[in-house]
C-alpha positions as CSV (number, residue, x, y, z in Angstrom):
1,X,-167.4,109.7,-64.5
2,X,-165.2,107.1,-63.6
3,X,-165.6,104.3,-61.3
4,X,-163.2,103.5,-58.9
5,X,-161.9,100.0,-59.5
6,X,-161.6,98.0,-55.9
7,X,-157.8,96.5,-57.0
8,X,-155.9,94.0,-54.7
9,X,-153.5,97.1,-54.0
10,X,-156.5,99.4,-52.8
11,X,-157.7,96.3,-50.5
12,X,-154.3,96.1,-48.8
13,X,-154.1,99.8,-48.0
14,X,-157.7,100.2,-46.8
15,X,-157.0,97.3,-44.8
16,X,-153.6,98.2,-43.4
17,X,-155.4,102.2,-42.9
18,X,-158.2,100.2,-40.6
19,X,-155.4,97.7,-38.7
20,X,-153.4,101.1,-38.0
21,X,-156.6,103.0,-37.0
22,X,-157.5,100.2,-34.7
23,X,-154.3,99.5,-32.7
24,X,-154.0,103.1,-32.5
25,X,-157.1,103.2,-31.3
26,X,-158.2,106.0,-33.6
27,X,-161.4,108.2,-31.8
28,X,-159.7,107.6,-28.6
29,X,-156.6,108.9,-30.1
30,X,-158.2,112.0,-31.2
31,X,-160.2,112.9,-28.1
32,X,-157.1,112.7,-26.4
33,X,-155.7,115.3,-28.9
34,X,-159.0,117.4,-28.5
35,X,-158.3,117.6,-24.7
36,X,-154.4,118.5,-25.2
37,X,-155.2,121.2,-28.0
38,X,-158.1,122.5,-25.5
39,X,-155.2,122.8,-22.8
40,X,-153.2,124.6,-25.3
41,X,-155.5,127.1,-26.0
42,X,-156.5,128.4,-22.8
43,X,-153.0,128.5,-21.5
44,X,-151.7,130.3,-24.9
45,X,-150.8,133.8,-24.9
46,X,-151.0,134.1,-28.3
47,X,-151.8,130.8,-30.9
48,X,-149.2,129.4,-33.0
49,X,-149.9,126.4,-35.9
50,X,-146.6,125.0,-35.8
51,X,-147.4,124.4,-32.2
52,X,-150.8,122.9,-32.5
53,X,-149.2,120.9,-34.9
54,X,-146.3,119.3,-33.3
55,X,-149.0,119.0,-30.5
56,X,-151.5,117.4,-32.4
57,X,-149.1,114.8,-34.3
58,X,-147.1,114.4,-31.0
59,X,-150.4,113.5,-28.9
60,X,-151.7,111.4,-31.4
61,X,-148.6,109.5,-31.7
62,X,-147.9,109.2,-28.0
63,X,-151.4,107.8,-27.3
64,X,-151.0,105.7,-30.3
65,X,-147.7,104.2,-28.9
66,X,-149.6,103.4,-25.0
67,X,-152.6,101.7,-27.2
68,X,-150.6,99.1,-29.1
69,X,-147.6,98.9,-26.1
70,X,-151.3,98.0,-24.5
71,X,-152.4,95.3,-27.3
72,X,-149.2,93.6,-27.5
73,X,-149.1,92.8,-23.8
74,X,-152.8,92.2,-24.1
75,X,-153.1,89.9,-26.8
76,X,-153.9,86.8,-25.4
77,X,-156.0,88.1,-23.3
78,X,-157.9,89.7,-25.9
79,X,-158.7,86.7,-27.9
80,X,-160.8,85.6,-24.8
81,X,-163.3,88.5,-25.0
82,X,-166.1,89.5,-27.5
83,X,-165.2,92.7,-28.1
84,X,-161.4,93.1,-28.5
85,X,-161.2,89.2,-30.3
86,X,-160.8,91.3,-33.5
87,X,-158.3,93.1,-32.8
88,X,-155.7,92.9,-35.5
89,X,-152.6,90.9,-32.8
90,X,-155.3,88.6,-31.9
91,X,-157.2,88.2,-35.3
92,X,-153.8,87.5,-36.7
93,X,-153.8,90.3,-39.6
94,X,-150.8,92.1,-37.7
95,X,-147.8,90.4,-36.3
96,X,-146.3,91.2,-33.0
97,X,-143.3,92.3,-34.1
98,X,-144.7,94.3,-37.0
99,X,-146.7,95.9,-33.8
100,X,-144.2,96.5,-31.8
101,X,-142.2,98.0,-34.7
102,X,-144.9,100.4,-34.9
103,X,-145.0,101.5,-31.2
104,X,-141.6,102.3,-31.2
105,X,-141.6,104.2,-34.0
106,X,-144.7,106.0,-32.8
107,X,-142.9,106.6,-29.6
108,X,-140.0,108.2,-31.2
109,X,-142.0,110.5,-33.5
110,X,-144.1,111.5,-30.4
111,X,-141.2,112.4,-28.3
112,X,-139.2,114.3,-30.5
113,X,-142.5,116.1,-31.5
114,X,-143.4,116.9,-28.2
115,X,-139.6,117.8,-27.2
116,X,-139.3,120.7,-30.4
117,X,-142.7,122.4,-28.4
118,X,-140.3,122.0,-25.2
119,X,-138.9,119.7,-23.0
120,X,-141.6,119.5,-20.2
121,X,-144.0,118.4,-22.5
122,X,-142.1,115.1,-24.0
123,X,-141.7,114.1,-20.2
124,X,-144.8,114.4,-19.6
125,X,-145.8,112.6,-22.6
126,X,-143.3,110.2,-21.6
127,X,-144.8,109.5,-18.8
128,X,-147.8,109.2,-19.6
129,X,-146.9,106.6,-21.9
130,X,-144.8,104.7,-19.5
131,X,-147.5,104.4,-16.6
132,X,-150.5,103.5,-19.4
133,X,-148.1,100.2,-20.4
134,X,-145.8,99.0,-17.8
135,X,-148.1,100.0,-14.3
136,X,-151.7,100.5,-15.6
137,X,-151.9,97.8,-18.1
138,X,-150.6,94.7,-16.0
139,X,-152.7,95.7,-13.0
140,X,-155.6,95.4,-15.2
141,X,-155.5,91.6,-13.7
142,X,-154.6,92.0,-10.2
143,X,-156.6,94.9,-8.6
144,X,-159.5,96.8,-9.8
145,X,-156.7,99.9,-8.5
146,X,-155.7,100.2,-11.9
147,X,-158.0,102.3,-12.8
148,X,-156.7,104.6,-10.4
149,X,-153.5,104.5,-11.9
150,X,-154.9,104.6,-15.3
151,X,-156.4,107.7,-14.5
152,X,-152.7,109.6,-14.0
153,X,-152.6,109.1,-17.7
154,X,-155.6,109.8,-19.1
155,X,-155.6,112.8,-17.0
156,X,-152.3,114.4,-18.3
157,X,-153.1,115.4,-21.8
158,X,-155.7,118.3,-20.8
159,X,-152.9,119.7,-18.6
160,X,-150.0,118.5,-21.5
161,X,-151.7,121.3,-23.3
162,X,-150.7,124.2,-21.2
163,X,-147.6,122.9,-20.5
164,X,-146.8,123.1,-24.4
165,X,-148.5,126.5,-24.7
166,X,-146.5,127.9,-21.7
167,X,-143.3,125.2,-21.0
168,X,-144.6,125.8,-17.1
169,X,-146.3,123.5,-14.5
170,X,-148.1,125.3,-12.0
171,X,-151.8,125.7,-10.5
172,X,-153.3,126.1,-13.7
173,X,-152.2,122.3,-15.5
174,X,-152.8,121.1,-12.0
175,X,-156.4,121.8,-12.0
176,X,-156.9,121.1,-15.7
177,X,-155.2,117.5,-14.4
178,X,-157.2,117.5,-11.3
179,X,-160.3,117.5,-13.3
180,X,-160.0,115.1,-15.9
181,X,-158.6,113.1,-13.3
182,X,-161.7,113.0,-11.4
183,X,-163.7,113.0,-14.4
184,X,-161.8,109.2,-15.8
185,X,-163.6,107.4,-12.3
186,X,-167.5,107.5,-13.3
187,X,-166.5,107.4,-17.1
188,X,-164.6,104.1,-16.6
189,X,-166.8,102.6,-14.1
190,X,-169.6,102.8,-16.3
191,X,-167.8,101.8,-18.9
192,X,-166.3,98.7,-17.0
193,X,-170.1,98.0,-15.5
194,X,-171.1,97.4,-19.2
195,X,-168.5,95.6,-20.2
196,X,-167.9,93.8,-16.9
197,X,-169.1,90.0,-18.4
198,X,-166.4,90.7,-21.5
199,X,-163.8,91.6,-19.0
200,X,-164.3,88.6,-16.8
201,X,-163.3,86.9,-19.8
202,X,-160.1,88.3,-19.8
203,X,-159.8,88.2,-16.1
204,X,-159.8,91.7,-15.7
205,X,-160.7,93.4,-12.4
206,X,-162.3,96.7,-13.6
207,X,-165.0,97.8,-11.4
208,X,-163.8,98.9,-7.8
209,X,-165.8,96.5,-5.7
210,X,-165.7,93.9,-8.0
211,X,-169.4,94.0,-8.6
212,X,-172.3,95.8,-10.3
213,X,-173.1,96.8,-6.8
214,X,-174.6,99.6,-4.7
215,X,-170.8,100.0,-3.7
216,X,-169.5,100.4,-7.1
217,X,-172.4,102.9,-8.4
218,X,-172.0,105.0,-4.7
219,X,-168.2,105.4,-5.5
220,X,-169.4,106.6,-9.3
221,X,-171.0,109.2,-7.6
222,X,-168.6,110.6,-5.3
223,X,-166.1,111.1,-7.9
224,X,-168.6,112.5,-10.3
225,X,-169.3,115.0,-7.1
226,X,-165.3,115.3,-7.0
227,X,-165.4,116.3,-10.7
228,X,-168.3,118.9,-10.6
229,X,-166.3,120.8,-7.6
230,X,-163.1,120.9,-9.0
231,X,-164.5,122.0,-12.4
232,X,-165.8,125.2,-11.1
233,X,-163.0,126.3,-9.0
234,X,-161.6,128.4,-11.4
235,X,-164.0,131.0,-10.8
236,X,-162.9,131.6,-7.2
237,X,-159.7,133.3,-8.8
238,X,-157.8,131.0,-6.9
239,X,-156.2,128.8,-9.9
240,X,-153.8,131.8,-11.4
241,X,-154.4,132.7,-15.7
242,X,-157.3,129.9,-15.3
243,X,-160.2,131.3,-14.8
244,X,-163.7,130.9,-15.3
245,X,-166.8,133.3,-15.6
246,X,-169.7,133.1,-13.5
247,X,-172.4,132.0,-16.4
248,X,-169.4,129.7,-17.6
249,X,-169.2,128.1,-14.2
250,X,-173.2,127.8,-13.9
251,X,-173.0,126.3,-17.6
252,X,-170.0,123.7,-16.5
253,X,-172.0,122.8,-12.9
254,X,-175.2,121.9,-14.8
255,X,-173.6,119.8,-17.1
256,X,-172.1,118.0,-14.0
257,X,-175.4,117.7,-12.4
258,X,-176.4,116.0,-15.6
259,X,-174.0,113.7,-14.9
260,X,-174.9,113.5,-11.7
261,X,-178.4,112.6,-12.0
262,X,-177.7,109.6,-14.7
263,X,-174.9,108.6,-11.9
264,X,-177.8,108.2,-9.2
265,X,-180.0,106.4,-11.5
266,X,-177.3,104.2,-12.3
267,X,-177.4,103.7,-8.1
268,X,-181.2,103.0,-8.5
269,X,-181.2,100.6,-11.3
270,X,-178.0,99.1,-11.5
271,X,-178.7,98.0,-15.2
272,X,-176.5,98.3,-18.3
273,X,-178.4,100.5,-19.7
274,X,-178.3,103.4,-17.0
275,X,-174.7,102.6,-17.0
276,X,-174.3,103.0,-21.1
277,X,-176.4,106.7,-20.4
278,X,-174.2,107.7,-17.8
279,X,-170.7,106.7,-20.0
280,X,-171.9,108.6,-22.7
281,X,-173.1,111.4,-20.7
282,X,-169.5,111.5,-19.6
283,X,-168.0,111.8,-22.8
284,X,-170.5,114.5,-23.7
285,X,-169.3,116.3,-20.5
286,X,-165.6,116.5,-21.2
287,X,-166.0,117.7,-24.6
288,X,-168.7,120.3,-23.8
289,X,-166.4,121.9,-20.7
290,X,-163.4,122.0,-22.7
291,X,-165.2,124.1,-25.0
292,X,-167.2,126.0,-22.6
293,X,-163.9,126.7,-20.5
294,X,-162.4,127.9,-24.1
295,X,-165.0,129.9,-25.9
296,X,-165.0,131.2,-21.8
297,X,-161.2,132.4,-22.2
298,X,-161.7,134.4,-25.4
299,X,-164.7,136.0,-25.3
């Protein structure tokens, strides 16, 4: 057996591999692809692998694009705070032009992929990238609002989905929209309540009160109510070729009220912790509907 020698070539490409992953943002990257392929599949009539694909490569690069759009504008700012110091624009190992080089590129490939699925799906991609880096991203520092804007793009991928499966916007993205939309409020805040000291650092205004308050963990539960209703409207037959099962909607509501319960002990405790349970019980939630409203569609 032969070992595998740890040359000066193989440093630079592991290293450049990590810098890429890390402006790209990598696991958000691909969560973001999860939720569009998710969309695809339940609005499919009938599944194509050129089109997961393009969607795929085209999501990934689109998402990658708003991330390091996002750490180029960001870069000073991210030298101030623990967690993003490292980053490679701040830490110096990438230039800003060799960054911006790479957005562009990124944005290009992500278009055109997105554009051979069909044309509504690139502008919605577009968009998506255009709201993350020139609206969401400079209000970071003037109003804790932003995360209400931020959440127009980080809700469009689920929907982006269907629209590539089906080149049509109707009822059925707008619900898939309507819930992830919902869904970015409790997840954010708890993520921003963690993370608030870092983000005073970098003067950002994240949480919508402006506190790790009563205020801020009430609001975290009225959207995670929001979330849990609009998740299960689908099985009132009222959202067109979406629909939802009875025993899929019961699954989908407890796994809100899940949420829900780490929400209200996040009201009761108003520690990091509670809000660390409740961010990752979000992230469990998203995944686990998606697949519940999938496996749902084909069986």
């Amino acid at each position: 057996m032969k070992a595998v020698v740890n040359t000066p070539t193989n440093a630079v490409w592991a290293n450049t591999i990590a810098d890429f992953k890390e402006i790209t943002k990598a696991r958000l990257a691909v969560s973001v692809v999860f939720s569009s392929l998710a969309g695809y599949l339940l609005g499919a009539y009938q599944i194509d692998i050129i089109s997961i694909l393009l969607l795929a490569f085209g999501g990934y690069c689109m998402v990658g694009a708003s991330n390091a759009f996002n750490q180029i504008i960001e870069k000073d700012l991210d030298a101030l705070m623990n967690r993003t110091r490292n980053r490679p624009i701040p830490s110096g190992r990438m230039s800003t032009g060799r960054a911006m080089t790479l957005a562009i590129i990124l944005t290009v490939l992500g278009v055109v992929a997105l554009y051979v699925l069909n044309p509504k799906t690139a502008m919605f991609g577009a968009i998506s990238i255009f709201l993350y880096t020139c609206v969401y991203t400079p209000l970071k520092t003037k109003t804790p609002l932003a995360v209400f804007v931020g959440a127009f793009p980080g809700a469009i991928p689920f929907m982006l989905g269907w629209v590539a499966a089906t080149n049509e916007f109707g009822i059925e993205p707008g619900t898939l929209f309507m819930i992830q939309f919902f869904w970015q409020f409790p997840h954010f805040w708890a993520l921003g309540w963690m993370l608030d000291e870092d983000y005073k650092r970098g003067g950002f205004k994240m949480l919508p009160t402006g506190r790790k308050d009563k205020g801020t963990a009430l609001q975290i539960i009225m959207y995670t109510i929001w979330m849990m209703v609009i998740s299960v409207v689908p099985v009132f037959g009222v959202t067109g070729r979406l629909q939802l099962s009875l025993p899929a909607a019961v699954i989908v509501f407890l796994m809100g009220m899940v949420m829900l319960v780490f929400a209200l002990r996040l009201f009761e405790k108003r520690d990091n912790v509670s809000a660390r349970k409740l961010m990752l019980a979000s992230v469990s939630y998203i995944t686990l509907m998606q697949i519940v409203y999938v496996v749902d569609k084909f069986i």
